[in-house]
C-alpha positions in Angstrom: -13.8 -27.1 -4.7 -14.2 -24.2 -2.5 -14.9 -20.4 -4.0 -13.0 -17.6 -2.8 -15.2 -15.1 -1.4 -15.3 -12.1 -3.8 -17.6 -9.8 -2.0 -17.8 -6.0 -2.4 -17.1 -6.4 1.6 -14.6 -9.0 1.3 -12.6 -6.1 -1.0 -13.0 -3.0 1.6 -11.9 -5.5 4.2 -8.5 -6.3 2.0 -7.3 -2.4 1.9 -8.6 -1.4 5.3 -5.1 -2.2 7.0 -4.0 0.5 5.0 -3.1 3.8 6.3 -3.4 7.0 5.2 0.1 9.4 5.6 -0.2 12.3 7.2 1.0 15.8 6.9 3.4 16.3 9.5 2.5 20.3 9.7 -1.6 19.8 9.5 -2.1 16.7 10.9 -4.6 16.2 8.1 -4.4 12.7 5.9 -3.5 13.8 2.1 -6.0 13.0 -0.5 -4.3 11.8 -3.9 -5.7 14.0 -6.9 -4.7 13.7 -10.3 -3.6 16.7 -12.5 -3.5 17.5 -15.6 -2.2 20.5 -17.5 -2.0 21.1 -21.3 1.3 22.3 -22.7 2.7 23.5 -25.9 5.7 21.6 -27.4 8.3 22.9 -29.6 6.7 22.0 -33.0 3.5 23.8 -31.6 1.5 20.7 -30.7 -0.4 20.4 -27.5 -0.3 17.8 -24.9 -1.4 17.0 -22.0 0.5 16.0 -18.8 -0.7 14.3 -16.0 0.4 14.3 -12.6 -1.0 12.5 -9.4 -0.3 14.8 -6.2 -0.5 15.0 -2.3 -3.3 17.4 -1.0 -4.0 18.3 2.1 -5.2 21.4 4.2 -1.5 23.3 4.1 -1.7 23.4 -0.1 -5.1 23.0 -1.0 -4.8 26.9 -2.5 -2.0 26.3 -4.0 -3.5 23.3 -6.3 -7.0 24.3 -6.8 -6.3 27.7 -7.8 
């Protein structure tokens, strides 16, 4: 019986034909970033929300301000 190769290389190689989108006013590739803010309910309880987002050059400010 033959073993699948299971290689750290073998891995990178399986996502490489991925691309990365693009901003179409930069140019630049976005970079996913997770989120997460902390908001009050109604009973008063806090909680925390998570987001994932786009980032690139044209609102990098805006989200890591």
């Amino acid at each position: 019986m033959g073993r699948k190769d299971r290689t750290f290389a073998s891995k990178m190689a399986k996502g490489a034909h991925k691309v990365a989108k693009v901003c179409p006013k930069c140019g630049e590739p976005y970079q996913m970033v997770k989120v997460v803010s902390s908001e009050k309910n109604d009973v008063g309880v806090w909680k925390f929300k998570e987001n994932v987002v786009a980032v690139c050059k044209c609102n990098e400010k805006e989200m890591y301000a």
